[in-house]
C-alpha positions in Angstrom: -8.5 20.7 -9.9 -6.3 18.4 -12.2 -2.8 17.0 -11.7 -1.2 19.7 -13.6 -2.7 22.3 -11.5 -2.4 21.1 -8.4 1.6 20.4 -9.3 1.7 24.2 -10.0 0.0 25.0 -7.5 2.4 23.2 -5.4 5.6 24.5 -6.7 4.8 27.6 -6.6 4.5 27.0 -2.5 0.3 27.4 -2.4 -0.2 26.1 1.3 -3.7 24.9 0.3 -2.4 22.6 -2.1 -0.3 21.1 0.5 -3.5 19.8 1.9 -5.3 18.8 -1.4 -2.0 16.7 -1.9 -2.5 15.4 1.1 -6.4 14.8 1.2 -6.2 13.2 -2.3 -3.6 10.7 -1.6 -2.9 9.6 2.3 -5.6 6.9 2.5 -4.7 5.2 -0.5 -0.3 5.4 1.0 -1.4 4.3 4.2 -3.1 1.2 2.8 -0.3 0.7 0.7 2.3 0.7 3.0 0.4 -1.2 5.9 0.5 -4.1 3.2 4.4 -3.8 3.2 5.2 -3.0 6.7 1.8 -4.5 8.6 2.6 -2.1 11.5 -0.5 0.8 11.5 2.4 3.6 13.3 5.1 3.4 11.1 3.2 3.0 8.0 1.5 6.4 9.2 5.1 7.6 9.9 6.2 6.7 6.7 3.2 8.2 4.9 3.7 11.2 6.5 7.3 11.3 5.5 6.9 10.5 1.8 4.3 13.5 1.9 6.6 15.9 3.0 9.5 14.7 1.0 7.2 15.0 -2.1 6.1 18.9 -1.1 9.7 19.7 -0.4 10.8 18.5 -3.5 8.0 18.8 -5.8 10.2 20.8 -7.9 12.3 17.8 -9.0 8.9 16.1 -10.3 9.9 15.7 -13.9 6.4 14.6 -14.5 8.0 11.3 -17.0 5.9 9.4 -14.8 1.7 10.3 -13.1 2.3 11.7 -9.4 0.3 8.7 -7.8 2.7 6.6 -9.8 6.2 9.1 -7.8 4.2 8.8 -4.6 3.8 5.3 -5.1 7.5 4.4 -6.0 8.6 7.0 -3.0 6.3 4.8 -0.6 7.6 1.0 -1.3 11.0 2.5 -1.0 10.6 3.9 2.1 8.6 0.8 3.6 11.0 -1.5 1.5 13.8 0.8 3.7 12.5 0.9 7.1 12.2 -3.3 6.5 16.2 -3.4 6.0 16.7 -1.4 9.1 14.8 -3.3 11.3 15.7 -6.5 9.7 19.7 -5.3 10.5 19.2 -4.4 14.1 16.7 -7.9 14.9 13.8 -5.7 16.3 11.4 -6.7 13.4 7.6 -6.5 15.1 4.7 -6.7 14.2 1.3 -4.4 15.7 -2.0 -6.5 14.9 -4.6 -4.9 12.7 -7.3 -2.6 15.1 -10.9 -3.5 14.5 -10.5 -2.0 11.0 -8.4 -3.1 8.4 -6.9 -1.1 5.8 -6.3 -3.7 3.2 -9.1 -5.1 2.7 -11.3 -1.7 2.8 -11.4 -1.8 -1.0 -15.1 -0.7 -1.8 -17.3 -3.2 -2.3 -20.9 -3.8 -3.7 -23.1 -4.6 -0.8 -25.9 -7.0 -1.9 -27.9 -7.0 1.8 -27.0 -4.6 4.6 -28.6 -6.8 7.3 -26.3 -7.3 10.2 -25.4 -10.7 9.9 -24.3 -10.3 6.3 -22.3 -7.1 7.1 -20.6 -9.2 10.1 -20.0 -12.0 7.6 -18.4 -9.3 5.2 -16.1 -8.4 8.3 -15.0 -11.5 9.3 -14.1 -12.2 5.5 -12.2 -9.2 4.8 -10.5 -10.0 8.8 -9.4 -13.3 7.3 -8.7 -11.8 3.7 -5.9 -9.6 6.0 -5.0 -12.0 8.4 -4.1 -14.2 5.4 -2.3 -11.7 3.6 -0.2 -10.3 7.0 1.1 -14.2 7.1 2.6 -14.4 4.0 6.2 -14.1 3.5 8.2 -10.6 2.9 8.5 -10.8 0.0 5.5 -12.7 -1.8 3.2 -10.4 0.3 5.3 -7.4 -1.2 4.5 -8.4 -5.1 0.7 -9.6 -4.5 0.0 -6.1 -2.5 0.9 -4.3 -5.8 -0.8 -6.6 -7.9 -4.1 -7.1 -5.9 -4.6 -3.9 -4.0 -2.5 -1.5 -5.9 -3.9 -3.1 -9.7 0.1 -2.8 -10.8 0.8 -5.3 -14.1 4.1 -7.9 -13.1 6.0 -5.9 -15.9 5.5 -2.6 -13.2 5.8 -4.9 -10.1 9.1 -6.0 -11.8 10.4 -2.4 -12.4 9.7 -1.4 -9.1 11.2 -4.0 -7.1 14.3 -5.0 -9.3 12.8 -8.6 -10.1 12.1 -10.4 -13.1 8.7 -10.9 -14.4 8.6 -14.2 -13.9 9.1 -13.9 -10.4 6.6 -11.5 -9.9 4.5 -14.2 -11.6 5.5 -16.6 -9.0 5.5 -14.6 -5.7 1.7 -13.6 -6.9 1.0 -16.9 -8.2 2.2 -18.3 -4.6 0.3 -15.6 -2.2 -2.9 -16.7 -4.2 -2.4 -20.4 -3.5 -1.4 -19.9 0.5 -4.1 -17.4 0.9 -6.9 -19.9 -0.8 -5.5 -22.6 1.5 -5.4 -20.4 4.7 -8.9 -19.2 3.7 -10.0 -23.3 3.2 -8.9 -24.0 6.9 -11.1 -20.7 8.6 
């Protein structure tokens, strides 16, 4: 089923779809908004919200824009959000990755799979997201959308009310802190 179909699909109330929305695009939210929030419950939370919102009101989708690209925007917002509130009321926390990560799931070619090099390709995406959790609000904000989310800075820009420039920066500066972080390990 394509994009157009499955928005049909969906405003015309098809439960099914529901689920197909769901299936297609939940992994790929959760990862996204772990990288903002780095807490695994409230980026599910916040996932699960966006979903609904989007099948309740599907029928605003002007379609100007892809619907990974709505659920996308929908998501930062709502983990850009939920970091105000807890910002406001000093309870900001933060819940350590479990023995997976999902940033650094991005598929990868596997050259060996012999235990020690799959443990070594563990360890290096544990420090890739270790790395990455440490960096500041908002650098950590840009480079997710740029490394993990493929977005251009003109897009990052857009979507976070920034200049290019700054995007260029806050990328720019993730990259060097993560190299040196990666250097000490």
């Amino acid at each position: 089923m394509d994009e157009e179909d499955l928005i049909r699909r969906l405003k015309q109330g098809q439960q099914w779809s529901c689920n197909v929305l769901v299936a297609l695009y939940e992994e790929r939210l959760l990862k996204l908004a772990w990288g903002i929030t780095l807490d695994r419950e409230e980026s599910m939370e916040i996932v699960q919200d966006v979903l609904f919102t989007a099948i309740k009101k599907i029928d605003s989708f002007r379609g100007e824009s892809g619907l990974w690209t709505w659920l996308r925007k929908m998501t930062i917002n709502a983990c850009l959000n939920w970091k105000r509130k807890w910002k406001r009321r000093f309870r900001w926390h933060h819940t350590p990755l479990e023995s997976h990560t999902m940033i650094a799931d991005q598929d990868t070619e596997k050259q060996e799979n012999t235990p020690e090099s799959l443990l070594q390709e563990k360890q290096k995406k544990r420090a890739v997201s270790d790395a990455v959790a440490r960096l500041p609000e908002d650098v950590r904000v840009a480079f997710v959308l740029c490394a993990f989310e493929g977005l251009s800075y003109q897009e990052i820009a857009q979507i976070l009310g920034i200049k290019k420039g700054t995007v260029s920066s806050r990328v720019f500066r993730a990259r060097q802190i993560i190299s040196r972080t990666m250097e000490k390990d």
